[in-house]
N, C-alpha and C positions, 0 to 999 in steps of 0.2 A: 135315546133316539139315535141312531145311524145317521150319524155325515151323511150327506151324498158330495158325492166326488165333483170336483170344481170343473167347468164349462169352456168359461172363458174368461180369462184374465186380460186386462190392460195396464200396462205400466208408465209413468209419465209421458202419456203419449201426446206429441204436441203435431197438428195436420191442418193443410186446409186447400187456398185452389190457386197453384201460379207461387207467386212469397207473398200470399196471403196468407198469415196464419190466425187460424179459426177457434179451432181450441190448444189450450197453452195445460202441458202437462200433466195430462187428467189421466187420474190409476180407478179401477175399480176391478171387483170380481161379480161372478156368476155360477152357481148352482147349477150343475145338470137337474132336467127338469125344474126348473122354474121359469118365472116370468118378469120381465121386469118396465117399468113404464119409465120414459124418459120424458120429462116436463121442460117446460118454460118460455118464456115468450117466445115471438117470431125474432129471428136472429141472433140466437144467442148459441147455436153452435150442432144442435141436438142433430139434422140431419146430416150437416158435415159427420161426424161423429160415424152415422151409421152410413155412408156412403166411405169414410175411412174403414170403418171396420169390415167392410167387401172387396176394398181396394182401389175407389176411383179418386182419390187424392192425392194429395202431395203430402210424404205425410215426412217429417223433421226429424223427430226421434220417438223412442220407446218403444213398447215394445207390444205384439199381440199376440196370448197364447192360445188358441185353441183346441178343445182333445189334448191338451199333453203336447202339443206343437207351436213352435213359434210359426206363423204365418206373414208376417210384417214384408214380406218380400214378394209374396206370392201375388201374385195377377188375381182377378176376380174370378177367372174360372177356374183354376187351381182349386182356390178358398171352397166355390161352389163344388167342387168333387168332394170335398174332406168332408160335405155337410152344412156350409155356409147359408142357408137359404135366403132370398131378400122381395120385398115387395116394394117399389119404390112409390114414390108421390105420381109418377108418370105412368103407372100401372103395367107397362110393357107388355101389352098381348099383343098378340098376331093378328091385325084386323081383317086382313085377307082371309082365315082360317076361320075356318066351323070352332065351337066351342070344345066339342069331342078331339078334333084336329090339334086343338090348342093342347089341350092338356095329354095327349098323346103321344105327339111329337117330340118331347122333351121328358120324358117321362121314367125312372128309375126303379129297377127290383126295389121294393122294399114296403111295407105295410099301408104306405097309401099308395092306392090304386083308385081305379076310376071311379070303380062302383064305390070309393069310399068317400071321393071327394063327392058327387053328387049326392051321398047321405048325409053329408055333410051343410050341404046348400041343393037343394032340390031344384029352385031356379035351373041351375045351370042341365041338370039331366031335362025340365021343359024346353031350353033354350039351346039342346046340344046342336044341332042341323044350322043355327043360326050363325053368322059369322061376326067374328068381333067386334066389325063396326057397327050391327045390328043390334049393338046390347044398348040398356041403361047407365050409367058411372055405376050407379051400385052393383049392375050384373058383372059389370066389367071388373069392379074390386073383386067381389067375389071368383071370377077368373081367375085372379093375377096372384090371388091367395092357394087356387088350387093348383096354378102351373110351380109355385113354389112349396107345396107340399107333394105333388108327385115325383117330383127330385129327390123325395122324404130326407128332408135335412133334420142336423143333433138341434138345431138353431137356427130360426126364421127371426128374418127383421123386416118389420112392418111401419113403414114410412106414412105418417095420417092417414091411417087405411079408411078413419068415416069425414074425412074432409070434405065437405059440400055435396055432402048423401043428404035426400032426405030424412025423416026421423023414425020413420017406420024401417029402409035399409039399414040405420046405425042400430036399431037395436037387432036386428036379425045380425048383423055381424059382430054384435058385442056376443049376442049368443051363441054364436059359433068363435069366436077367441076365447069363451069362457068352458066352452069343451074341448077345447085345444088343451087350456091349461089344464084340465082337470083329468085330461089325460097324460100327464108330463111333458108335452112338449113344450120346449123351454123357445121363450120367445122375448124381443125385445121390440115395443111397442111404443113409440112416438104418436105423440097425443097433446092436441089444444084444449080439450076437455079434462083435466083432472080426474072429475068428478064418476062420470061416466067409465074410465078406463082402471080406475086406482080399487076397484069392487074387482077385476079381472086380473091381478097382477097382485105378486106376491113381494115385490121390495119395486121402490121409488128411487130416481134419481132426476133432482131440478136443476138444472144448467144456468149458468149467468156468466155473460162475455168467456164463453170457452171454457168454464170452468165448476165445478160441481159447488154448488150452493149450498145444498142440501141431502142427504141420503137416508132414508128412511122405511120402515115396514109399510106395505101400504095402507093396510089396518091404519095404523099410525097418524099417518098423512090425514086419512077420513073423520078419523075419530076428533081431531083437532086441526082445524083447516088455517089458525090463523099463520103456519110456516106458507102455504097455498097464496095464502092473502098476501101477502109480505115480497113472494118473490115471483108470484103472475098477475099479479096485478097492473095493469097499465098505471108505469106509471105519472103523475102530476106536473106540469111545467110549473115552474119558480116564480 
C-alpha cells in the first residue's frame, strides 16, 4: 500500500485564550485525505485546539506544519489561503445575504463550485433566494459547511457541526461528511456523539485536560467502546 503523504503535523503545541493555557504540549499527525474525529468531554480543550490550529489563540509554543509548511505565525487568513478550511460552533454566515450570495461571495477556483455544493445539500439550491437569517440551524450548518468548501481547502475543521440539530438534519449531514470523506477530503471533526461521527472518520483522537488521552483507528474505538466509556463518560462525584 502507498503512504499518502502527511497533511498536518502538530508538535508540542501548548495554546489557549489570554495566559490561559488550554492544551499543554499535544503532538499529532494527519494524512492527506483523511479524516479524523476529535472526542471528549465539554472543556477539555478540543475546540481551543481547532480554533489554535486557524490561528485565533494565544498559542505558547510548538509547532504547526501544514502542506509542508510551518504556519504557527500565520494570521487566520494567511492559513485560509494555503487551504485551512473552518466551520466554527457560531456557523459564521452572512445573514443579510441570500444563500447563492453567501456562497458566492467568498468563493475560490477550484473543484467545488456552486452547482456542487447544492448536489451536495439540495436544501440549500430550494433555499438559494432566502437570506441567512431566514434559514433553519440545520440549513444554516449546511451554509457554513458550503461557504467553507467553496474556498475548496486540503483541510476543513468542523466545530459540532450537528449540535442541537434535529435528528433528521444530523443524519443528512453525517451523510454528506460521509461523502466528503469518501471522497478524500481530509477533514477534522469535533463531536459529542462518538458514536455517530467515529462510522465517518478514519482515526480518533479523545482529549483530557489539554491533553491526548487516547489515539485510535476509529474502527477501533467502535469495535470496543469500553476506552469511550472510560474517558466521556460524565464523570461521578466522591
Amino acid at each position: 500500500m502507498i503512504a499518502l503523504p502527511e497533511l498536518l503535523s502538530v508538535e508540542n503545541l501548548t495554546a489557549g485564550y489570554g495566559e490561559a493555557r488550554v492544551i499543554q504540549d499535544l503532538s499529532f499527525a494527519m494524512q492527506d485525505g483523511r479524516s479524523l474525529a476529535l472526542l471528549g468531554r465539554n472543556g477539555v480543550g478540543k475546540t481551543t485546539l481547532i480554533d489554535t490550529l486557524i490561528g485565533v489563540t494565544t498559542r505558547f509554543s510548538g509547532r504547526i506544519t501544514f502542506g509542508g509548511q510551518d504556519i504557527a505565525g500565520l494570521p487566520p487568513h494567511a492559513r485560509a489561503r494555503r487551504g485551512l478550511g473552518w466551520t466554527p460552533q457560531e456557523r459564521n454566515i452572512f445573514r443579510s445575504l441570500t444563500v447563492e450570495e453567501n456562497l458566492t461571495a467568498i468563493a475560490r477556483p477550484g473543484p467545488w463550485t456552486l452547482a456542487r455544493v447544492y448536489g451536495l445539500f439540495p436544501r440549500l439550491q430550494e433555499r438559494r433566494t432566502n437570506m441567512g437569517r431566514q434559514l433553519s440551524g440545520g440549513e444554516q450548518q449546511m451554509l457554513a459547511i458550503g461557504r467553507a468548501l467553496v474556498l475548496n481547502p486540503s483541510l476543513i475543521l468542523l466545530d459540532e457541526p450537528t449540535e442541537g440539530l434535529a435528528p433528521i438534519i444530523v443524519d443528512e449531514l453525517l451523510a454528506a461528511l460521509r461523502r466528503l470523506a469518501g471522497e478524500g477530503l481530509s477533514m477534522i471533526i469535533v463531536e459529542q456523539k462518538p458514536k455517530k461521527i467515529l462510522p465517518v472518520t478514519d482515526h480518533a483522537i479523545v482529549l483530557d485536560r489539554g491533553a491526548i488521552a487516547h489515539a485510535a483507528p476509529s474502527a477501533e474505538l467502535l469495535a470496543d467502546p469500553t476506552v469511550l466509556d472510560a474517558h466521556l463518560t460524565a464523570k461521578k462525584k466522591d
